[in-house]
N, C-alpha and C positions, 0 to 999 in steps of 0.2 A: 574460807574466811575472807571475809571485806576489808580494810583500811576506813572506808566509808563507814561511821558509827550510825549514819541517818536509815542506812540499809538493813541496820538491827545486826551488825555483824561484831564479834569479839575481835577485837587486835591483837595481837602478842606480839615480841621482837625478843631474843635472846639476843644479849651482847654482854661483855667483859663476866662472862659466867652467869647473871640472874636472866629471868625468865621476865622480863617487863610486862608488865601486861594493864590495859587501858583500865579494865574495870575492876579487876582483884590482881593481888598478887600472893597467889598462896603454890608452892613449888612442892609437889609428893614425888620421891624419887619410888623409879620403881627397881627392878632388874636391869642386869648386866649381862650380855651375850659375848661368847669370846668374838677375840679381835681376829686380825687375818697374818697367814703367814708370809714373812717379806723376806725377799732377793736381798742380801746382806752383800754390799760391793765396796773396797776400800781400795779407793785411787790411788793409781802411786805417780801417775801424771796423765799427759794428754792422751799416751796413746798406748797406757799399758792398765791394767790392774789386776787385785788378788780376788779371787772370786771364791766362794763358800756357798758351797750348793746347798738349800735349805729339802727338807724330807721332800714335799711338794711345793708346786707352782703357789702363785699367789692369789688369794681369797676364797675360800672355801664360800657355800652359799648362807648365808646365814638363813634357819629355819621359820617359818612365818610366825608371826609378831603379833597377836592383836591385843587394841587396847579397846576395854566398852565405858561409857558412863552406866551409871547405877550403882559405883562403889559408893557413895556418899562423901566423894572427893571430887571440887571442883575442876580441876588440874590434875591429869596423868600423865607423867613423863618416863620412859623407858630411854636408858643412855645404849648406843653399842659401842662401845671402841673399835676403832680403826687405823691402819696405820698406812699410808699413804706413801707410792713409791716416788722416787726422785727420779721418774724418764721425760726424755725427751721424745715424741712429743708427749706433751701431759696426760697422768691417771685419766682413767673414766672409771664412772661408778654409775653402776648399772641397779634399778631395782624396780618391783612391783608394787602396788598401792593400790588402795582403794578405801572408799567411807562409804556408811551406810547411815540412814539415818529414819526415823518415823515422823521428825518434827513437821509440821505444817509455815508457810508463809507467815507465818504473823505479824505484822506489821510492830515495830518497837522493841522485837522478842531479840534479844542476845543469843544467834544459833548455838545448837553446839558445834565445835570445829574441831576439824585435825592439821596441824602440819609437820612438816620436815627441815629439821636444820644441821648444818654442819658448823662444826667450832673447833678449832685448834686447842690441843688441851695448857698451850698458856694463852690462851683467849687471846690471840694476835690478831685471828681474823675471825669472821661469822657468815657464812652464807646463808638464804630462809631459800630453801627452793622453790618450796608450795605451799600452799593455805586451803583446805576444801570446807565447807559444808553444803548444807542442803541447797543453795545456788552453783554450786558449780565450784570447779579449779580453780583458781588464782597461779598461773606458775610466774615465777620471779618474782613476787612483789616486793612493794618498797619495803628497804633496811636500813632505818636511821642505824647510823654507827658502825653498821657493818659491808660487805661487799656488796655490787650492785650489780646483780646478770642480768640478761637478757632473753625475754622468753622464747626467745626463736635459739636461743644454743640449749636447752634443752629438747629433746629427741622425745618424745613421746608418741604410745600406740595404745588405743583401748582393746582392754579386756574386759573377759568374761568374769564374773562380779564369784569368788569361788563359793563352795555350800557352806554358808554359815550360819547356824542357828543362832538366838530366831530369824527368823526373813523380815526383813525390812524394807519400806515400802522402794523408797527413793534408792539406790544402789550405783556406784558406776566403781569402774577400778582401769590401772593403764598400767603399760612395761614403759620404765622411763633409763635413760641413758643420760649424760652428759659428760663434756672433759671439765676437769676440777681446774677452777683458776690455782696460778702460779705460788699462789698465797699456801697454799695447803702441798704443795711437793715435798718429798721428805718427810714431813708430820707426822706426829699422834695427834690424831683426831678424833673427835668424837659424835656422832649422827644422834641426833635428839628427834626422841618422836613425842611430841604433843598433844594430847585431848582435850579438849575443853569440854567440860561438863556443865549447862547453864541450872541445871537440876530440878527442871522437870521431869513431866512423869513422859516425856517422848525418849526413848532409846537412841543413841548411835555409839558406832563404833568406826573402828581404824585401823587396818593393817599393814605392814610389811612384809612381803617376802623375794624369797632367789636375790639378796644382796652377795654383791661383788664390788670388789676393786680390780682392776686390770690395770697392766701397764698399756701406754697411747699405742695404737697401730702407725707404724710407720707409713710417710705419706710418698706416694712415689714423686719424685722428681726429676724433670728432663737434665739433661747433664747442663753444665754452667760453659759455654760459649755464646757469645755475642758476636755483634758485627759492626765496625767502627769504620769510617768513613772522614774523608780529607779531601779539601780543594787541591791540594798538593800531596806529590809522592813523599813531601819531607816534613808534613804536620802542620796544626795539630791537630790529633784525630778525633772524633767523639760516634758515642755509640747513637747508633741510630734506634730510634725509638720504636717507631712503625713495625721491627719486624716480627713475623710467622715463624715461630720456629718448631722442627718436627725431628722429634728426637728417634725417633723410630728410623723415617730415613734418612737422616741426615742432611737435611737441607734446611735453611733459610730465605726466605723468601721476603722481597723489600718493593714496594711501589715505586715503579719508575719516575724519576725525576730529570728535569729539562737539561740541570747542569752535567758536566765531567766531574765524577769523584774517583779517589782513590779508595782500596776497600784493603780492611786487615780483620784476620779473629782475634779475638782477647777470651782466653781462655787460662785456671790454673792446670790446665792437661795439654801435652804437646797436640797441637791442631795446625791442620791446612787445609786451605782451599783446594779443592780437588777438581772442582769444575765450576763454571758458571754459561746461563743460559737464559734467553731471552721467553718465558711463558705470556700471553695474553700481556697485562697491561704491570706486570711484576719482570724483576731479574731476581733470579731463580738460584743460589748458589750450592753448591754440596762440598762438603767438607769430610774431611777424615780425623781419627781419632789415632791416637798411638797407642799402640796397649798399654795398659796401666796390668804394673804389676803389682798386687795385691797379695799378700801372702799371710794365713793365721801361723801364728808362733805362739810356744809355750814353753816354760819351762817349771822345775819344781820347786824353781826361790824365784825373787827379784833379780837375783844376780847373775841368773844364769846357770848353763850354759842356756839357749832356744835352740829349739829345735820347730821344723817346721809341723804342721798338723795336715796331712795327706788327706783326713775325711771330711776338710773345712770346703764350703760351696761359697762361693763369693757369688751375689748375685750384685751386677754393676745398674743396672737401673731402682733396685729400690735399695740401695745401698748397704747389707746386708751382708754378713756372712753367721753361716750355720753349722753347727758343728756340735756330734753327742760325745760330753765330756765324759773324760775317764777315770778324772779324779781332782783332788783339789787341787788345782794349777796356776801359774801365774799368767797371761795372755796378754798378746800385745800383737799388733797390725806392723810388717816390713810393707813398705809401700813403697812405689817412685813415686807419687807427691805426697806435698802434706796430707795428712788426713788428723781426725777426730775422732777416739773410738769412743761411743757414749754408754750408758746404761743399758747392760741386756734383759732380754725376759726370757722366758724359761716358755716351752711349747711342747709339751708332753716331758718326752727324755731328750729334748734337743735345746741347744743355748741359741739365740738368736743374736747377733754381738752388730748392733748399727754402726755406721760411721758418715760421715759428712766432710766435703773437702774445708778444708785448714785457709782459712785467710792469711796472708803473711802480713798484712796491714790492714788496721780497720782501726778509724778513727770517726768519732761523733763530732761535728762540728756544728755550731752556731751563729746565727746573726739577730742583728735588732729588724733586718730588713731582709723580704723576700730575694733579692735581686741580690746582696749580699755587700760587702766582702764578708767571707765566712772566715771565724778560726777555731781552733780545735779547743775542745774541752776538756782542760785540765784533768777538772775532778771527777770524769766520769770514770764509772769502773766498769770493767768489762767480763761479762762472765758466755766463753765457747761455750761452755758446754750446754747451757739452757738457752743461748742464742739469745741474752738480755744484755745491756746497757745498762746501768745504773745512776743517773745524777742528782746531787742535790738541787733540789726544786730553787727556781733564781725567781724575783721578785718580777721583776714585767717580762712582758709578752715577749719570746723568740722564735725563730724560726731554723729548725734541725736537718740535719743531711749526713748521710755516713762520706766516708770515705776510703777505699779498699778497694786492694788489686784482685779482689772477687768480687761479679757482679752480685749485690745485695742490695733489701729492700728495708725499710720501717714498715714493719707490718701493725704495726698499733702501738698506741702510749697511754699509761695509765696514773694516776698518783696514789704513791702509797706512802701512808706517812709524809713525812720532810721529801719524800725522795719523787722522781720521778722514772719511769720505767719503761725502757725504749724494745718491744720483740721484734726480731728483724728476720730476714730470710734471704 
């Protein structure tokens, strides 16, 4: 499907529930596919919660879907529900596709088309992922009203177009992936699949199948030590920008500079300099780490007693501990630092239970001017757990910076609604 009318192509856009559509608007609902089973998790704070293990993991595949013209209906719409888990990092929804079509070029002709949308079932947000007819994919296109992605975060791979009677001249199909913006975490949602029928005597058709939701694959990350630097032994210090860091062996490595500086680690885990060394046109530093003790606890109320969990695996680089639960328990992380326990998933018969080191301060600040003086943001709200920032959207142009005795980043800002929405890392 085009945007472009000149190209002879149909437009659609769902938003706040209707099916908009350029040339007609006539909505035939069709069938309903069950939805998927969810990981049911009720916080009891940062670093404990009650877990309720559901029969199986989450998303069964939903079984292939096709829609054809020729019913004598311009519009076919097939809803599936969905419900969408609250992880860190974000759901992916994974599925198959493909359009077939007998129509010719015709120049003026209104194709027929298929696409795909997702919608929040109180219509908060809308996503259109794709649009196909007989010209080819469309992924992302434009969403008056609704979200706006980006066709390069969509993951796609072509396939083999499956046996479907009748055979059709023109064919293509793909396995498509993507992570669900922030909009849809936690949700009931709902995937709308779309045909347009221009109702001619040319055939096509449109499928779905192997649909899933998964929770996000955790992304590994090097442990959080920097290297901060001073004209003097008494401050003040600042991290140095330049540097290589190699979490495997533990070393930092900083291009040589003309002046005398003094050097310290900033780290939330006890660290020291262990050695430093002169390589090629770098000084070379290696540092140590103090064990972190980590330990899974559980017990059979909130209140206790804990007791420790002997078959938990802590893995310290992808921040992880694993462990096959026994029964319905309460869990929670003994650490010597702060830590973050987030949403788990479920991997066969095994919990997967993330975590992420704990800021002890983290504050968003702003100016009218690059260069600053910055101050901190009242109204913003801060949410550890999805690693977002919240503030109400201000009328002219500013310029943002966290502040926190963990090194952290702004990894992107979006506007939603009145609000503005800071992911940071």
């Amino acid at each position: 499907m085009r945007s472009d009318i000149s190209t002879g192509a149909f437009a659609l856009v769902r938003a706040a529930g209707l099916l908009l559509c350029l040339v007609l608007a006539v909505h035939v609902r069709a069938e309903s596919v069950r939805g998927n089973v969810q990981l049911q998790a009720d916080f009891t704070g940062l670093t404990s919660l009650t877990l309720a293990l559901p029969a199986r993991p989450l998303a069964p595949a939903a079984e292939r879907t096709v829609l054809r013209t020729g019913t004598g209906e311009p519009l076919l719409t097939l809803s599936v529900p969905l419900q969408i888990p609250a992880t860190t990092p974000l759901a992916k929804l994974t599925f198959d596709f493909g359009f077939a079509t007998d129509e010719l070029d015709t120049p003026g002709t209104f194709f027929d088309s298929f696409s795909i949308t997702l919608q929040n079932t109180d219509q908060s947000a809308t996503a259109l992922f794709l649009t196909a007819d007989l010209l080819g994919v469309t992924w992302a296109p434009l969403n008056p009203g609704g979200l706006s992605l980006k066709p390069e975060e969509i993951t796609r791979q072509a396939l083999a177009f499956p046996d479907l009677a009748p055979e059709l001249d023109l064919k293509f199909a793909y396995s498509v992936s993507l992570s669900l913006p922030q909009e849809f975490a936690g949700r009931s949602t709902t995937l709308f699949l779309d045909l347009f029928d221009n109702q001619n005597d040319r055939p096509s058709l449109g499928y779905l199948d192997r649909l899933t939701v998964e929770p996000g694959t955790p992304v590994i990350r090097p442990a959080f030590v920097a290297l901060e630097s001073s004209a003097s032994v008494g401050g003040p210090f600042a991290q140095e920008a330049e540097i290589q860091h190699d979490a495997t062996r533990r070393t930092l490595a900083l291009p040589l500079a003309g002046a005398a500086r003094f050097f310290r680690l900033f780290s939330p885990a006890q660290t020291r300099i262990a050695a430093f060394e002169f390589v090629s046109e770098e000084l070379l530093f290696r540092f140590e780490l103090s064990p972190l003790d980590i330990v899974l606890q559980s017990a059979a109320s909130a209140q206790g007693p804990y007791e420790d969990e002997l078959g938990a695996t802590v893995d310290l680089t992808q921040r992880t501990v694993t462990f096959k639960p026994r029964a319905v328990r309460v869990y929670r992380l003994r650490a010597s630092v702060p830590l973050i326990l987030l949403p788990p998933s479920v991997v066969g018969d095994t919990l997967v239970f993330r975590f992420e080191l704990a800021p002890r301060a983290l504050v968003l600040q702003s100016s009218a001017q690059a260069a600053g003086p910055y101050a901190d943001e009242s109204g913003a709200r801060l949410d550890i757990v999805g690693q977002t920032i919240h503030l109400p959207r201000l009328g002219g142009a500013r310029f943002y910076r966290l502040r926190s005795d963990v090194p952290l980043r702004i990894m992107s800002s979006r506007r939603t609604g009145d609000q503005l929405i800071f992911q940071y890392e």
